[in-house]
N, C-alpha and C positions, 0 to 999 in steps of 0.2 A: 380808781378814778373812772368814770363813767368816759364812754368814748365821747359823748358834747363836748365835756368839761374838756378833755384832753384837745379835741380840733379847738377851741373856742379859748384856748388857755390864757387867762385873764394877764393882763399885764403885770401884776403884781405878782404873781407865781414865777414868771420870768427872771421877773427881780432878783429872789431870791437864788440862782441858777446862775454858778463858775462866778467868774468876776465881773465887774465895770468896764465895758469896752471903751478904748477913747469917747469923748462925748461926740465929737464931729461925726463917728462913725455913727452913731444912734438915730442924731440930728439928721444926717444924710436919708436912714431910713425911713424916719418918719415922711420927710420932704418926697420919699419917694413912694410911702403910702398916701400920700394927700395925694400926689399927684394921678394915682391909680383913683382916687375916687373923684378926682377933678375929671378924669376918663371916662369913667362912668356917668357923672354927669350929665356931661357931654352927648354922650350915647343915649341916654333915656330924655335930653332934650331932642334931639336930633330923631328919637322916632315916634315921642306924641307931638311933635313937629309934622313928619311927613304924615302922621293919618287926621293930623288934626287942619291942618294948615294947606299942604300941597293941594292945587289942583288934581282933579280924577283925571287918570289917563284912558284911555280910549275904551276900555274893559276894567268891569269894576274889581273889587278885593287888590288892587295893584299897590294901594297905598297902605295896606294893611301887611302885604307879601314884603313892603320894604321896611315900613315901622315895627313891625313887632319881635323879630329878631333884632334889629337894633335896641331893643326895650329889653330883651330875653339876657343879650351882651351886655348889658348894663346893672344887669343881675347878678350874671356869673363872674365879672370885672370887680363888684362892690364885694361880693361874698368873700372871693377868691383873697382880695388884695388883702384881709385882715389876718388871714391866716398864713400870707406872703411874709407879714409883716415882723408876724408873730417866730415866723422860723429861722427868719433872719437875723433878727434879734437874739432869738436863743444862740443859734450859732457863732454868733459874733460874742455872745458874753463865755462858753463854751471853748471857743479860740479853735472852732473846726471852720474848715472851707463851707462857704453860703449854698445853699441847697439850690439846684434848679431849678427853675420856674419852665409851666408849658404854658402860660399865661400869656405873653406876648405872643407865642405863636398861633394859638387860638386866637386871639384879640387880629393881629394882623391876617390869618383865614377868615375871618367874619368879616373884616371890614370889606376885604378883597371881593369874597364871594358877594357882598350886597353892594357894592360899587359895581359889578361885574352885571347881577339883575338892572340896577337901576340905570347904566347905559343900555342895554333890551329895552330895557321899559321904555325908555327916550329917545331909541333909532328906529324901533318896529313901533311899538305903541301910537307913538307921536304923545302929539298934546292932549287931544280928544278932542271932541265938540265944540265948537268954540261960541 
């Protein structure tokens, strides 16, 4: 098996793999893969939002220092989560403890660090020109 195939491990190979976990626990999964790419979403509205939308602040590239990492997160959240999803699932039909995830921890570092720029940007910067 080709390492794609193996990160990429199609649903239906899963299937196949230990037994039928409770269905709610699958349900639960899923609900909380959706919710990772309702995340993501979020994230890549929220940063051709700021380069598209926000006002420029006082020095230029500022709107782009904040959107594009948020676009970048919203990449690595989308990719990530399927393969979240995918380990969890095996796990759980497998009947071992669910793998950990660094995923929220990165996801909660990015937002930090870009909330952390965009008050700089909004106490030094200001508004710009008006």
């Amino acid at each position: 098996m080709s390492a794609v195939r193996a990160w990429w491990r199609r649903p239906a190979d899963i299937g196949q793999v230990g037994q039928d976990p409770d269905v709610r626990f699958s349900l639960a999964n899923e609900r909380t893969f959706l919710a990772w790419l309702r995340t993501s979403l979020a994230l890549l509205a929220g940063g051709v939002a700021v380069v598209q939308v926000v006002p420029d602040f006082s020095f230029s590239g500022a709107r782009h220092v904040l959107g594009v990492p948020l676009i970048l997160l919203s990449i690595a959240v989308a990719a990530t989560s399927y393969r979240r999803w995918a380990l969890v699932e095996r796990a759980m039909r497998e009947r071992r403890s669910l793998p950990v995830s660094g995923l929220p921890r990165v996801l909660a570092a990015g937002v930090a660090a870009l909330s952390l720029v965009a008050l700089i940007f909004v106490l030094v910067a200001g508004k710009g020109p008006q």
